[in-house]
C-alpha positions in Angstrom: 86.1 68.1 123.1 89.2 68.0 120.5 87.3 71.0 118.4 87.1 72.8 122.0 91.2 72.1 123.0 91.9 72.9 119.4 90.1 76.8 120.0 91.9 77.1 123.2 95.4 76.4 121.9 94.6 78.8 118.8 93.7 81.5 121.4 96.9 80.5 123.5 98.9 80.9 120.2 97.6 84.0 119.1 97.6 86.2 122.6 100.5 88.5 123.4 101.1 87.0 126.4 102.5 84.0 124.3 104.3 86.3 122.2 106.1 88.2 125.4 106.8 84.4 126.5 108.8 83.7 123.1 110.2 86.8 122.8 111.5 86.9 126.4 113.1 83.2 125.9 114.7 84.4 122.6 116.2 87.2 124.6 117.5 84.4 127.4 118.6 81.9 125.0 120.8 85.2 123.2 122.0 86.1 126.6 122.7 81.9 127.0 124.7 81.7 123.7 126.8 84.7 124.4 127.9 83.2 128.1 128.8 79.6 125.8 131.4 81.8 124.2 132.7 82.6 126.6 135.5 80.2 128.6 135.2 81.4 132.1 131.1 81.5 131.7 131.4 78.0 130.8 133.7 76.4 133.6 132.3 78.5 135.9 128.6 77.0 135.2 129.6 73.7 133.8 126.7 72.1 131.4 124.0 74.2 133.1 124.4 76.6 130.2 124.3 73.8 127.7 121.2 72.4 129.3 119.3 75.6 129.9 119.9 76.2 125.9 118.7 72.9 125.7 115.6 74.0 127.4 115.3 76.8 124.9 115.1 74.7 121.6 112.4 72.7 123.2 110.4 75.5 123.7 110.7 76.9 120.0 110.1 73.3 118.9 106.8 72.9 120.8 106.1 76.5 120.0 106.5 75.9 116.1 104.2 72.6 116.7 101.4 74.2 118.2 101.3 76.8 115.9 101.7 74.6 112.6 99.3 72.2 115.0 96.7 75.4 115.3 97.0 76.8 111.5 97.7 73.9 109.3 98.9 74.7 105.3 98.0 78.7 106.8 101.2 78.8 108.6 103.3 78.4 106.1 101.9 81.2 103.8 103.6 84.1 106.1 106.9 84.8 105.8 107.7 85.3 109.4 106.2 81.8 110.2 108.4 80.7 107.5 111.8 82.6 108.8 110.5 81.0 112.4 110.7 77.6 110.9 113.7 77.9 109.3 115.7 79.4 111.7 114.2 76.7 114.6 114.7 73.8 112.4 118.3 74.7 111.3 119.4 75.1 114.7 118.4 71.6 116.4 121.2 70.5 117.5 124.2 70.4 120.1 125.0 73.5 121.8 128.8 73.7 120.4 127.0 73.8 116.6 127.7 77.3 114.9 124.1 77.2 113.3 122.4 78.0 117.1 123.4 81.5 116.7 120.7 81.8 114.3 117.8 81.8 116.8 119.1 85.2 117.9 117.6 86.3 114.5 114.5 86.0 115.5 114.2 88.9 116.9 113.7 90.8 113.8 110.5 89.4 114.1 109.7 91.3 116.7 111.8 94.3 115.9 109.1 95.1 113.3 106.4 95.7 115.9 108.3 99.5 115.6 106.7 101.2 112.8 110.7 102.9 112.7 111.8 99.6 112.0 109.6 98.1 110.4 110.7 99.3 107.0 114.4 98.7 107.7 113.2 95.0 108.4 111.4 94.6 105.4 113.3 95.5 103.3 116.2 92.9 104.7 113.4 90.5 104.4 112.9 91.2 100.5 116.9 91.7 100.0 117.2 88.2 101.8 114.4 86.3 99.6 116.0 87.9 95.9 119.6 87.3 97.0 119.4 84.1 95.2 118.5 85.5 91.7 121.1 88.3 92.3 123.7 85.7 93.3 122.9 83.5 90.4 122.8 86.8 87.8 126.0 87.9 89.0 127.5 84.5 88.9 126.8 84.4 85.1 128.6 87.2 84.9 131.6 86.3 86.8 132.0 82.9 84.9 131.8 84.6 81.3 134.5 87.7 82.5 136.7 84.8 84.0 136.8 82.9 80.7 137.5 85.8 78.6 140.3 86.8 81.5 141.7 83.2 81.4 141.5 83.2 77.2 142.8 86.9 76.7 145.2 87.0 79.8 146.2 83.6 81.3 149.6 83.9 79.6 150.5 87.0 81.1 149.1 86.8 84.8 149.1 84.7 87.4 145.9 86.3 88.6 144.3 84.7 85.6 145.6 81.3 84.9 143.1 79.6 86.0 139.5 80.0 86.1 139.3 79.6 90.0 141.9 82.4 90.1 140.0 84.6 87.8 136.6 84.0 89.8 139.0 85.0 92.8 140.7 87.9 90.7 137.3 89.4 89.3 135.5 89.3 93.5 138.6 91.8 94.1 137.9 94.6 91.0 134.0 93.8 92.2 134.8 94.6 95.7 137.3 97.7 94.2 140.4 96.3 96.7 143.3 97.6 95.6 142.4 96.2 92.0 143.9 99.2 89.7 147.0 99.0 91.2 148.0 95.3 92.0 145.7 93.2 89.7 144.6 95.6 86.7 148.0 97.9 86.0 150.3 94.9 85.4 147.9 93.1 82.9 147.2 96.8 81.3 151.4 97.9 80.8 151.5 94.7 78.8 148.3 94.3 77.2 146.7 98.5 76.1 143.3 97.5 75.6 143.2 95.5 79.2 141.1 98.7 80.7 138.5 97.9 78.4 138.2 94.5 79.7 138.2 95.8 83.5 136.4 99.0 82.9 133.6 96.6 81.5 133.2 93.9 84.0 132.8 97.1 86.8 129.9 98.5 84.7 128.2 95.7 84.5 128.5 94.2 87.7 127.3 97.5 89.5 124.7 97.9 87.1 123.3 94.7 88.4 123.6 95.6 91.7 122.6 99.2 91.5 119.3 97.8 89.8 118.9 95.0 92.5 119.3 98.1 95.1 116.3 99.7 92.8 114.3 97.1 92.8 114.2 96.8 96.8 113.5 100.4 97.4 110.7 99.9 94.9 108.9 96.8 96.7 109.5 98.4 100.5 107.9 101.6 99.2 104.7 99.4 97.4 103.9 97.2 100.9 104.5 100.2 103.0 102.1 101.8 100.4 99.5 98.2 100.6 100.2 98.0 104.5 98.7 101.3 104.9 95.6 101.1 102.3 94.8 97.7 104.4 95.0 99.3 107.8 92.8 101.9 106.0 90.3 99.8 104.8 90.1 97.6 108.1 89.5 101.0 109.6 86.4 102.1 107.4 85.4 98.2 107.3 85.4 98.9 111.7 83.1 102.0 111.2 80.8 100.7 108.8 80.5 97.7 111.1 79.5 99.9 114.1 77.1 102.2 111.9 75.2 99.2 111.0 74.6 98.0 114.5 73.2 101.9 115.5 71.3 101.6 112.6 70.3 98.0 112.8 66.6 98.5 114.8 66.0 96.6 118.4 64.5 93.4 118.5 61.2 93.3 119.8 61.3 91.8 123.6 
């Protein structure tokens, strides 16, 4: 009886209609969260707003514990179930928390059932799971440019005084905000060799980026590449599947 109800809420799980259910209260609850921001929305419906998103996170909470219910360790070795999980368990809380607005991010979920999509949202789903290494690589970098600044400039700049307001000083010529004029051409009229100093932290900085940029175009390409060769195979597997049944002879009546 349990292996039975267990098959039947897999089947549940897995249908489209299930999916069109989610997706459909993902759109509400967006529409929901957008009316909370809103002043006149919210004293012109009172807590029904609150309670209807309410409503909502039970839904992905029962969702999430049927399917991790249904597949077990499985779930948790796709990605999107992963991003699901995250995104539902980070936002259970009061309405008035800033996390909710998360769930609205679920959508790219379903975004990549467009093949003209798809590739757009994989590749913010590989930028999204390196942007720790990148943050940590280019945090190295940061911390030994703001020593040298603070060691070779401290004494002339306020912009370098302290290691905080290098960190702070370095994110500008990074972010190339008005950095030649305001930050860089004070430090360089006293000290000539300054450009050196700049000119070098912008190499390498972009080079780490520009590589990081590399890299994703590289993965996207290679699963686009192994999406394709598995639809390909799952194709020829379908064929050879059918030929064997034609060619499979009748059991005698």
């Amino acid at each position: 009886m349990i292996n039975y109800d267990a098959r039947k809420l897999k089947t549940l799980v897995e249908s489209q209609k299930f999916d069109r259910f989610i997706l459909s209260m993902i759109v509400f609850n967006a529409i929901i969260l957008g009316m909370i921001t809103s002043a006149n929305m919210t004293d012109f419906f009172g807590n029904w707003l609150y309670l209807l998103d309410f409503l909502c996170l039970g839904v992905f909470i029962a969702e999430m514990a049927m399917k991790v219910y249904v597949h077990k360790e499985k779930f948790f070795q796709n990605k999107w179930n992963i991003f699901d999980f995250t995104i539902v368990a980070l936002t259970i809380g009061p309405a008035s928390s800033a996390l909710i607005v998360f769930r609205t991010f679920r959508l790219l979920k379903y975004l990549a059932l467009n093949e003209k999509l798809k590739v757009m949202i994989d590749g913010f789903m590989i930028a999204f799971e390196n942007l720790l290494p990148l943050s940590i690589l280019l945090l190295g970098f940061f911390y030994i440019f703001a020593i040298l600044g603070v060691n070779l400039y401290g004494g002339d700049s306020v912009q370098f005084s302290t290691l905080p307001t290098a960190f702070l000083s370095l994110f500008q010529v990074f972010t190339l905000s008005d950095w030649l004029e305001d930050l860089a051409a004070p430090i360089m009229l006293l000290n000539d060799n300054a450009w050196f100093y700049f000119v070098s932290f912008l190499i390498v900085s972009w080079l780490v980026l520009l590589s990081y940029i590399i890299s994703l175009i590289q993965k996207v390409i290679f699963n686009k590449k192994v999406g394709e060769n598995h639809d390909r195979i799952k194709a020829i597997e379908t064929k050879v599947k059918s030929i064997e049944k034609l060619l499979k002879p009748k059991a005698k009546k």
